[in-house]
PAGU-299194 format. One line per field, with one value per residue (C-alpha): residue number from 0; x, y, z. Coordinates in steps of 0.02 Angstrom, whole numbers, plus 50000, padded with zeros to 5 digits. Layout:
N
i	[NUM_...]
X	[X_...]
Y	[Y_...]
Z	[Z_...]
This chain:
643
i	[0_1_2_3_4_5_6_7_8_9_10_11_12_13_14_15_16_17_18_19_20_21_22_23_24_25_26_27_28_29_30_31_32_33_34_35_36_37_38_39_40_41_42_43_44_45_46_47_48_49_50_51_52_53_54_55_56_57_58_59_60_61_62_63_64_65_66_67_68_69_70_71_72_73_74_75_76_77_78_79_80_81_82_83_84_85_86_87_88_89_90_91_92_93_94_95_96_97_98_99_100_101_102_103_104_105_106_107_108_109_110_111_112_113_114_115_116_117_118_119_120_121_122_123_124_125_126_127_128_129_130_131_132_133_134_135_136_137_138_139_140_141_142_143_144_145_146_147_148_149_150_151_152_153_154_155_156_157_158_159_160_161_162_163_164_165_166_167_168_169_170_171_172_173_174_175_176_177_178_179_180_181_182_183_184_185_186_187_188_189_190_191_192_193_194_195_196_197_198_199_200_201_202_203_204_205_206_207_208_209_210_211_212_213_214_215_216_217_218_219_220_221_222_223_224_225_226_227_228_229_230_231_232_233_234_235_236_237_238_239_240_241_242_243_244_245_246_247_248_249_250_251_252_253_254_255_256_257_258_259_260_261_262_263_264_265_266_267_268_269_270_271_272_273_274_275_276_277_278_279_280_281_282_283_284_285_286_287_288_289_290_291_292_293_294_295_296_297_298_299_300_301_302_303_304_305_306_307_308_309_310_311_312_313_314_315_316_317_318_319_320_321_322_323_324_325_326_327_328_329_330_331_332_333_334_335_336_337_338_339_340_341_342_343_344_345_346_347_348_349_350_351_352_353_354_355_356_357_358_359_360_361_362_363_364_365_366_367_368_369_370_371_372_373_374_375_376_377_378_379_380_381_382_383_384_385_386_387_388_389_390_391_392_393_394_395_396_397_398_399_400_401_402_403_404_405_406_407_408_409_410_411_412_413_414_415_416_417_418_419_420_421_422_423_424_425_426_427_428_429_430_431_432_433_434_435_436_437_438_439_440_441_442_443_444_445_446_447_448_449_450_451_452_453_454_455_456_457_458_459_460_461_462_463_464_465_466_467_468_469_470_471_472_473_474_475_476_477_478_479_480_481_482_483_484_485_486_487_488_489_490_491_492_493_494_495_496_497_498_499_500_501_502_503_504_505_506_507_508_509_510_511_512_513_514_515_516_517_518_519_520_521_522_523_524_525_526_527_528_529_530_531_532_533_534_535_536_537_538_539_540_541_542_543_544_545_546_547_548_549_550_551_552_553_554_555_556_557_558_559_560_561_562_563_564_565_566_567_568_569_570_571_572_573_574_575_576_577_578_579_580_581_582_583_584_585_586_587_588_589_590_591_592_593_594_595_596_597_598_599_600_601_602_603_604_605_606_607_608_609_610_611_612_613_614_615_616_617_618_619_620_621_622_623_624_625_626_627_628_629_630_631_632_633_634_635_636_637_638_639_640_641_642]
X	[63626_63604_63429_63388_63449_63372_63209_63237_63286_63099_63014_62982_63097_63227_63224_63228_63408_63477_63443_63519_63668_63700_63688_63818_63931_63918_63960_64088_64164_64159_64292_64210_64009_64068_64224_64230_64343_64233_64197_64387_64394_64544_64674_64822_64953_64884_64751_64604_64487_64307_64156_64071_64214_64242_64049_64054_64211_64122_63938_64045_64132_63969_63921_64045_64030_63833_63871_63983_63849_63685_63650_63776_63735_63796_63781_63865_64018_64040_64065_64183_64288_64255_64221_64388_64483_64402_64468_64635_64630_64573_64716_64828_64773_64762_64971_65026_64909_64988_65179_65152_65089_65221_65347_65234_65179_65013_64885_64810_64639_64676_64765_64600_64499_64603_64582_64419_64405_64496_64378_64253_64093_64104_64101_63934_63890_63854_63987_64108_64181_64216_64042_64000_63809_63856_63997_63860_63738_63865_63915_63730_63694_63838_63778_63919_63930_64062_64143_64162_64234_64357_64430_64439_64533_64641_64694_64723_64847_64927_64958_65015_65138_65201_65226_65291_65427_65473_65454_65569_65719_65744_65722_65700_65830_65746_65860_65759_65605_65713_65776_65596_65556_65676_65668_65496_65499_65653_65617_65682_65676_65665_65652_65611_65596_65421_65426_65218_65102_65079_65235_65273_65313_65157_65177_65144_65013_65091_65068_64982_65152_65202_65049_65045_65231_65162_65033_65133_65316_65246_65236_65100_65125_65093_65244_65113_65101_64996_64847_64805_64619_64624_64579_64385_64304_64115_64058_63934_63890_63791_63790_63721_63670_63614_63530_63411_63371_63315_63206_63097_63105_62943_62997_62840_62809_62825_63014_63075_62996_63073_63253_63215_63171_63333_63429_63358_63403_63574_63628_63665_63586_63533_63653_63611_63583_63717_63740_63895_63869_63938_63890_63884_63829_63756_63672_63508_63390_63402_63584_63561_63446_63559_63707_63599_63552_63720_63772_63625_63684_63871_63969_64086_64071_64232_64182_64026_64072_64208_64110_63975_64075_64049_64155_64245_64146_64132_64110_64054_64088_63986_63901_63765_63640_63692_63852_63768_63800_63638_63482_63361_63500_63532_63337_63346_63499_63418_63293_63384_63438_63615_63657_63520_63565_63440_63433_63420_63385_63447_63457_63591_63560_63542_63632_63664_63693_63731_63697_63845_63843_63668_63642_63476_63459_63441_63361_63288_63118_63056_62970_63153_63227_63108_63196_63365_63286_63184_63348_63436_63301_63273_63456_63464_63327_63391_63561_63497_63384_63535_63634_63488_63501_63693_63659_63541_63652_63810_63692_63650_63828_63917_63780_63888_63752_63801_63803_63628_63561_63626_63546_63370_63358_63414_63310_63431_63481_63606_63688_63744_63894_63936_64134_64195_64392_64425_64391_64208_64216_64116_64195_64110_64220_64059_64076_63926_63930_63811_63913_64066_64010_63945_64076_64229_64325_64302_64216_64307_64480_64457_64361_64530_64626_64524_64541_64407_64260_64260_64155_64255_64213_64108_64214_64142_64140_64083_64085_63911_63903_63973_63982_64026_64051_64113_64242_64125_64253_64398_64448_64636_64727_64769_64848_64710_64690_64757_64584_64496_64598_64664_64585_64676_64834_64874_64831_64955_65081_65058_65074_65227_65310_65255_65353_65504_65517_65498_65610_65752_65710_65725_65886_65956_65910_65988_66154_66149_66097_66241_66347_66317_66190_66050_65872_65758_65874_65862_65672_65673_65764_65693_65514_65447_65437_65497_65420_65479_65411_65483_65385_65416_65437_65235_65200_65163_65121_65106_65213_65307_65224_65252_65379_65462_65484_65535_65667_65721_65749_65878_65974_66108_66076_66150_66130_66009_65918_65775_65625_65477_65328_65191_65182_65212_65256_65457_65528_65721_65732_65855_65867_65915_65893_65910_65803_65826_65709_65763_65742_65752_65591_65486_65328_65333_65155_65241_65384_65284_65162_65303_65379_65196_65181_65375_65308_65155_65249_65376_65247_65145_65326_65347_65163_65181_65354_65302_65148_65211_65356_65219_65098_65234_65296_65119_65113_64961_64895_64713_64699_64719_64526_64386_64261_64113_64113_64191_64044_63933_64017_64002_63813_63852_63703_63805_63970_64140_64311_64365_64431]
Y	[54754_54947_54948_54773_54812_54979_54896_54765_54915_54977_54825_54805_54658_54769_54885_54773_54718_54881_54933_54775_54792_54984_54932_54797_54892_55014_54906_54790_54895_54816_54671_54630_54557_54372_54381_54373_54361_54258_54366_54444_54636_54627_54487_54530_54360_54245_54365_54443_54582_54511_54609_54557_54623_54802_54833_54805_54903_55053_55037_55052_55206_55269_55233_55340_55491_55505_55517_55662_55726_55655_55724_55632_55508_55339_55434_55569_55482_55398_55564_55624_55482_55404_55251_55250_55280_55123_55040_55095_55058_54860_54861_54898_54798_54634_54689_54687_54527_54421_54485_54440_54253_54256_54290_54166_54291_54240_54271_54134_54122_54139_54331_54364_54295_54415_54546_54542_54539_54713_54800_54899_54858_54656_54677_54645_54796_54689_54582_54689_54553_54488_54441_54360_54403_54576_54573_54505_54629_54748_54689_54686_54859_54915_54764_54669_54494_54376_54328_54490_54563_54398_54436_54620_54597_54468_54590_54731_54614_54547_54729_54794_54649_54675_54851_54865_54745_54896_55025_54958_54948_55132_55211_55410_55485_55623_55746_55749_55822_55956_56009_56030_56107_56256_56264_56310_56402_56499_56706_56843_57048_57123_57278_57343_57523_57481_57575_57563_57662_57775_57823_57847_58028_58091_58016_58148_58102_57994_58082_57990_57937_57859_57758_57711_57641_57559_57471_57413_57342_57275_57093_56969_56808_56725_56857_56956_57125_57147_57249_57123_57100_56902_56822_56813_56657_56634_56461_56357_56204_56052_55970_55777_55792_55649_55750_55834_55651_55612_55745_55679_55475_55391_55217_55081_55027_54844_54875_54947_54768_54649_54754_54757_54582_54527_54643_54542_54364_54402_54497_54662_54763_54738_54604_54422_54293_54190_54038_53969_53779_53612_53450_53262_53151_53002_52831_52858_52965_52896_52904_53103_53133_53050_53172_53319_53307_53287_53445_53525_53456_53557_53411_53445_53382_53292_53186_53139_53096_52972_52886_52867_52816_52948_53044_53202_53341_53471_53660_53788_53968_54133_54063_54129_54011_53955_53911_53765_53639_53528_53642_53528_53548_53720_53771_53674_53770_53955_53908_53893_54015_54020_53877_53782_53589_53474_53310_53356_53247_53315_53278_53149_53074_53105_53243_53307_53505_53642_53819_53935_54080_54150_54331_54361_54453_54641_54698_54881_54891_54899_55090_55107_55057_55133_55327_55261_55127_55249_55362_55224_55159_55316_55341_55197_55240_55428_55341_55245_55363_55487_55355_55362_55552_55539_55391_55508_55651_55586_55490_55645_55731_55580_55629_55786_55879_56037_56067_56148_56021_55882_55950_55977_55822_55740_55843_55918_56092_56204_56360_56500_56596_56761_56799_56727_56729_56560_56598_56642_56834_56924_57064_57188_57089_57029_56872_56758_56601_56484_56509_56493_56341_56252_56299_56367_56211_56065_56156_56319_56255_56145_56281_56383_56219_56232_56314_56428_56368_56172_56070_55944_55757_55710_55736_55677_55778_55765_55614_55557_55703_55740_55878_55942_56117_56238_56393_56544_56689_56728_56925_56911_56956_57153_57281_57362_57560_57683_57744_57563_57538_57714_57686_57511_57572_57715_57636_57473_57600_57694_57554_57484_57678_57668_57512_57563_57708_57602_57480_57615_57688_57543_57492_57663_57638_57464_57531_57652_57531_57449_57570_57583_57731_57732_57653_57782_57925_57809_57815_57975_57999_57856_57932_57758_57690_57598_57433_57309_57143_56988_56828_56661_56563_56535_56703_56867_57033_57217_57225_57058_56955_56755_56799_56910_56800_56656_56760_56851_56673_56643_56788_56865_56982_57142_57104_57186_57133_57207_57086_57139_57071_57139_57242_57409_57338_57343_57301_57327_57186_57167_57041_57162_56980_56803_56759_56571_56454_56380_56200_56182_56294_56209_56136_55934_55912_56016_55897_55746_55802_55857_55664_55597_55679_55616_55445_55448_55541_55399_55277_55336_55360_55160_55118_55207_55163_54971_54977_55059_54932_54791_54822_54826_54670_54612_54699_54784_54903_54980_54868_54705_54790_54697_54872_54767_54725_54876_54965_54809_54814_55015_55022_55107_55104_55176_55077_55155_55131_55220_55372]
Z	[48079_48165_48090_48170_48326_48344_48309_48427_48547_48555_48637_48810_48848_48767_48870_49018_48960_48915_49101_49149_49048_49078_49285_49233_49153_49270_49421_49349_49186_49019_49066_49232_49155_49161_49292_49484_49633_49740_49894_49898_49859_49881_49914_49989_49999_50129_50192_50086_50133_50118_50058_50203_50344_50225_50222_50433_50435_50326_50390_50581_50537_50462_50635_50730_50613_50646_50833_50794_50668_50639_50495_50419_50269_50197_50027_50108_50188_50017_49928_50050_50004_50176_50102_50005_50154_50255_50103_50128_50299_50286_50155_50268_50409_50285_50229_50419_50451_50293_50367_50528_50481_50379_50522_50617_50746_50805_50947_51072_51133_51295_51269_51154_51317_51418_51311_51333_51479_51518_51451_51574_51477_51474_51660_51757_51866_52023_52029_51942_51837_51650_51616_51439_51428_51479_51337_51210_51254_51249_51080_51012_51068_50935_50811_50819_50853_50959_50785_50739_50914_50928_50744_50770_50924_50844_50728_50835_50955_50775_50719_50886_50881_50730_50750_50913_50880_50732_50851_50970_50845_50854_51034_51020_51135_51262_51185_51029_51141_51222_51044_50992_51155_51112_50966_50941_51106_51063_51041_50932_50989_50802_50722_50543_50444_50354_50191_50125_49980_50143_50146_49935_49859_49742_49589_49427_49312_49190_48978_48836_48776_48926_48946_48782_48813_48946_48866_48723_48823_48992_48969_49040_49098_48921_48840_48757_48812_48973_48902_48746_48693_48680_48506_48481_48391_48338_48321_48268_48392_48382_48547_48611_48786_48896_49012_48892_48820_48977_49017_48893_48949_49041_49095_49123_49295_49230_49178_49350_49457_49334_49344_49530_49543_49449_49552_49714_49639_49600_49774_49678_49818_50007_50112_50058_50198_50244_50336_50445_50465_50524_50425_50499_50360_50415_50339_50413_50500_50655_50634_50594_50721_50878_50826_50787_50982_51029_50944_50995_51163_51152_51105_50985_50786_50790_50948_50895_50726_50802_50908_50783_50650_50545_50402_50467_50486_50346_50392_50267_50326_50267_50151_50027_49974_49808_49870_49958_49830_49890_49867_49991_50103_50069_50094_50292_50316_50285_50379_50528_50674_50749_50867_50817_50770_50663_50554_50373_50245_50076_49910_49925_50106_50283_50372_50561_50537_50677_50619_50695_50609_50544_50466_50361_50225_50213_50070_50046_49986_49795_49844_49931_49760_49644_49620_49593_49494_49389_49346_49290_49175_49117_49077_49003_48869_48865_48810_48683_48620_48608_48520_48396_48375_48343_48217_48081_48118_48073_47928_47852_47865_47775_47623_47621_47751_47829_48027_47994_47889_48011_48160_48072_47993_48187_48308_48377_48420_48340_48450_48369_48475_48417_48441_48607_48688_48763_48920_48859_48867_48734_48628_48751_48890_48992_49080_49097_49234_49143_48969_49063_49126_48987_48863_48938_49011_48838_48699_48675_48695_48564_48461_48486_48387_48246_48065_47999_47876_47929_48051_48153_48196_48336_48512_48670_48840_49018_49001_48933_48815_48640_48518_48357_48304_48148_48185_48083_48092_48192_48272_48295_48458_48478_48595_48669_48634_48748_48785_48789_48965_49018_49189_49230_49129_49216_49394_49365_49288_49470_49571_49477_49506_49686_49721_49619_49717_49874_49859_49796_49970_50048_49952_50017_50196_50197_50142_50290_50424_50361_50370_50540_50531_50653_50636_50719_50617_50452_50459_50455_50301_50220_50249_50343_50517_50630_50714_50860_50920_51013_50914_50911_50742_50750_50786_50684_50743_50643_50491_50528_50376_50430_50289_50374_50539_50454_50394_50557_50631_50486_50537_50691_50775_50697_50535_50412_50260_50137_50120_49990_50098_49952_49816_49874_50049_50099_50271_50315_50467_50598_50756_50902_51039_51028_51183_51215_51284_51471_51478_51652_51650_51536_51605_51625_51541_51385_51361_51357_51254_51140_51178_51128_50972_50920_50977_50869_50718_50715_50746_50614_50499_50529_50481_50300_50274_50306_50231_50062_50059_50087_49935_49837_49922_49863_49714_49786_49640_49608_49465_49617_49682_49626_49601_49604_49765_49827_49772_49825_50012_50026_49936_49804_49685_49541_49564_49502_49511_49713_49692]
């Protein structure tokens, strides 16, 4: 069956459907080929959040990060998780919508109207007043249409509901906003003896013996000694790469129109036209054409279908074309503009139908198509061309082939690493990037997991890639030499006597202090000096580390205490002032900023609190997303599961 398939795999047409069926799996996974969830990426109880409303809500956001910075990108937003976050965002928005139906909370017309009508750009500049042409030009210069503003606005007034009516339950007393007030305005008058290298006694040049002692009892952070020469492996590897497969791919011009071509018919890129309609069948044309003027005329579809004996009308909303169930119908209905009312016949009878909702398709170009196109193609080939590679490889190693043998007899190339530690260091301890790189984070840890003398089983990596490889020798693990590290020996071992001998010092002058001995006079003796400043808790100044304020603001004045602030680096601290902040001084515009950024933290406290609570109310979990449309909705042309 692998040989019939592989020579199926060469034809044209073949090729065709793997690029079809790698750009499936890609955008769906291997469960999602023959499943959907209708136009819902995600549904969230009564409410859903549409591919249509998150690919407005991204492409606006888009929007408002290119005024900031026009050399932003859609590709660009999407790898800075922007896209992911917008996501989040209409997640949350659908959570608080569902609750609030639920709670029956809703918003009229008329406070939508009024809305509206607040805002300084729907007002004409003459007459100064709510103006709905200037509110629809105003809402086509952002490309946004009445629909669109009306639901967002909705939502807003739902949400603001909702969460005000949490809000209120907990009122935050103005005595929280003076606390913070002095708090972070309070001050502190400290001192400290700073005991540095500066300051250290000449340290004698340490003897072989002592060095050597060193070397062999200081302990690293793995419990080995600290001066260890790591364990050395050399290897054999055999590696599968896509990326050199594809280097070597040509794809035929033929292959890329008919993948683009099926890409087109079944919406996978661009923005598929969509229709909003209102349907009045009737018995006859005449019958279609008097209520087609009639709702051409602004009378409503319920009215005239009364009083011409009609059926109730039937309204489709955002609809693509094949979700018109009557094609001839379907075909009129596309071919209509937004408001515009006509008798249709169709495939089953005569209709009246008013167009209220009409966006046309946005599709990008084949030339716009044909790069990302021609990589996918091309990795599509490169994979199965890989596949082929693995297949004779791991053909001629089950007839008892060796690594060598295997790799010949496959094409591919076999690396040959002399003795390497595992974080790729050669014996002569040189470091190269591009071997680091390649090897260091998969293929040499499991190198290290290996016995000597045997060749392991095929193991995959970076995803795309796999590799095989042999251990050929192994240099055990060993103390290094006195004189293969003198240098950095006997400079660590000085450092570690330099702060030994510090912090004795500094253990001595904190006794005295203690004792009630004098700073300045303590200094002296101790061989440091002495520093003051008066900080705040945000502040730092000289030889007072943020360390070493946060700890002088845990302390009373008069008392002393030793703080290590680096190696080599002592400070004996004392508070000489607590300087309080005066709250009868404090600037208005202070205290209610402080009081608007309690607000907003509490605000923003409530949103997460309810919002967490609510998907798992919902049993909102990434598994409820539907990734194909995500990636569909953000225009993804690689689609993937949002990070």
């Amino acid at each position: 069956m692998l040989s019939n398939f592989r020579s199926f795999a060469q034809s044209p047409l073949a090729l065709i459907i793997i690029v079809l069926l790698v750009l499936a799996f890609a955008m769906t996974g291997a469960g999602g080929i023959f499943t959907g969830s209708g136009t819902a990426v995600v549904v969230v109880g009564n409410e859903q959040v549409s591919q249509r409303e998150l690919a407005y809500a991204f492409d606006r956001e888009v929007q408002r990060l290119q005024q900031q910075n026009p050399e932003i990108t859609r590709e660009m937003a999407r790898e800075e998780g922007i896209a992911n976050q917008v996501l989040q965002q209409q997640i949350t928005f659908a959570t608080l919508a569902a609750r609030a139906h639920e709670l029956g909370l809703a918003i009229s017309d008329a406070a939508v109207v009024r809305e509206a009508a607040a805002i300084p750009a729907f007002r004409n500049p003459v007459t100064e007043r709510f103006d709905p042409d200037t509110m629809r030009s105003a809402l086509q210069r952002v490309g946004m249409t009445e629909d669109q503003f009306a639901n967002d606005v909705e939502g807003d007034m739902l949400r603001s509901q909702l969460m005000g009516a949490l809000t209120r339950l907990a009122d935050l007393p103005d005595q929280i906003a003076a606390t913070r007030y002095l708090v972070a305005e309070e001050q502190r008058r400290m001192s400290a003896l700073v005991l540095d290298a500066s300051t250290a006694d000449e340290i004698a040049d340490p003897t072989d013996e002592q060095l050597q002692a060193f070397i062999t009892e200081t302990p690293g952070q793995n419990g080995q000694p600290l001066f260890t020469r790591p364990e050395f492996r050399a290897i054999t590897l055999v590696r599968f790469q896509l990326d050199d497969f594809i280097r070597d791919v040509a794809v035929d011009e033929s292959v890329l129109r008919e993948t683009y071509d099926y890409l087109v018919d079944t919406n996978q890129i661009g923005t598929p036209a969509v229709r909003s309609f209102t349907q009045l069948t009737a018995p006859d044309q005449a019958t279609a054409e008097a209520a087609a003027e009639r709702l051409a005329n602004g009378e409503s579809a319920a009215l005239v279908a009364s009083e011409l004996g009609l059926d109730a009308p039937l309204t489709l909303d955002n609809a693509q074309r094949y979700e018109v169930p009557d094609t001839q119908l379907a075909d009129a209905v596309f071919a209509m503009s937004q408001d515009e009312a006509r008798a249709v016949e169709g495939r089953f009878g005569w209709s009246a139908v008013q167009v209220t909702l009409a966006e046309e398709a946005n599709l990008p170009s084949f030339e716009d198509e044909r790069e990302r196109l021609q990589a996918d193609a091309a990795r599509a080939q490169a994979t199965d061309d890989m596949y082929g590679a693995i297949s004779a490889f791991e053909a001629a190693r089950e007839d008892g082939a060796s690594l060598e043998v295997a790799a010949e007899s496959s094409g591919t190339p076999l690396e040959i690493y002399q003795p390497l530690a595992q974080n790729s260091f050669d014996e002569n301890l040189d470091f190269d990037p591009e071997r680091y790189q390649a090897l260091a984070a998969e293929i040499l840890p499991v190198a290290f997991a290996q016995v000597e003398g045997f060749a392991i089983d095929l193991q995959t990596y970076n995803d795309t890639d796999f590799f095989t490889l042999r251990v050929d020798s192994i240099v055990p693990s060993r103390p290094f030499e006195l004189e293969e590290v003198r240098e950095q020996a006997e400079s660590r071992w000085r450092s570690i006597q330099v702060d030994t001998q510090l912090q004795a010092r500094a253990e001595d002058a904190l006794a005295q202090l203690e004792a009630g001995d004098d700073l300045e006079l303590v200094s002296l003796t101790a061989g440091g000096r002495t520093e003051s400043s008066t900080l705040r808790r945000d502040q730092t100044a000289g030889g007072f580390t943020r360390g070493a304020v946060s700890t002088a603001f845990s302390m009373t004045p008069g008392e002393y205490r030793m703080q290590q602030v680096a190696e080599g680096r002592y400070l004996v601290l004392t508070v000489d002032e607590v300087i309080p902040a005066d709250i009868a001084a404090a600037p208005a515009a202070d205290l209610a900023g402080i009081e608007g950024d309690l607000v907003s933290e509490f605000g923003n406290d409530v949103v997460f609190a309810t919002r967490d609570f609510l998907l798992r109310e919902y049993e909102i979990t990434d598994a409820s997303i539907d990734n194909r449309l995500y990636s569909l909705a953000i225009g993804e042309t690689d689609p993937s599961t949002p990070q």
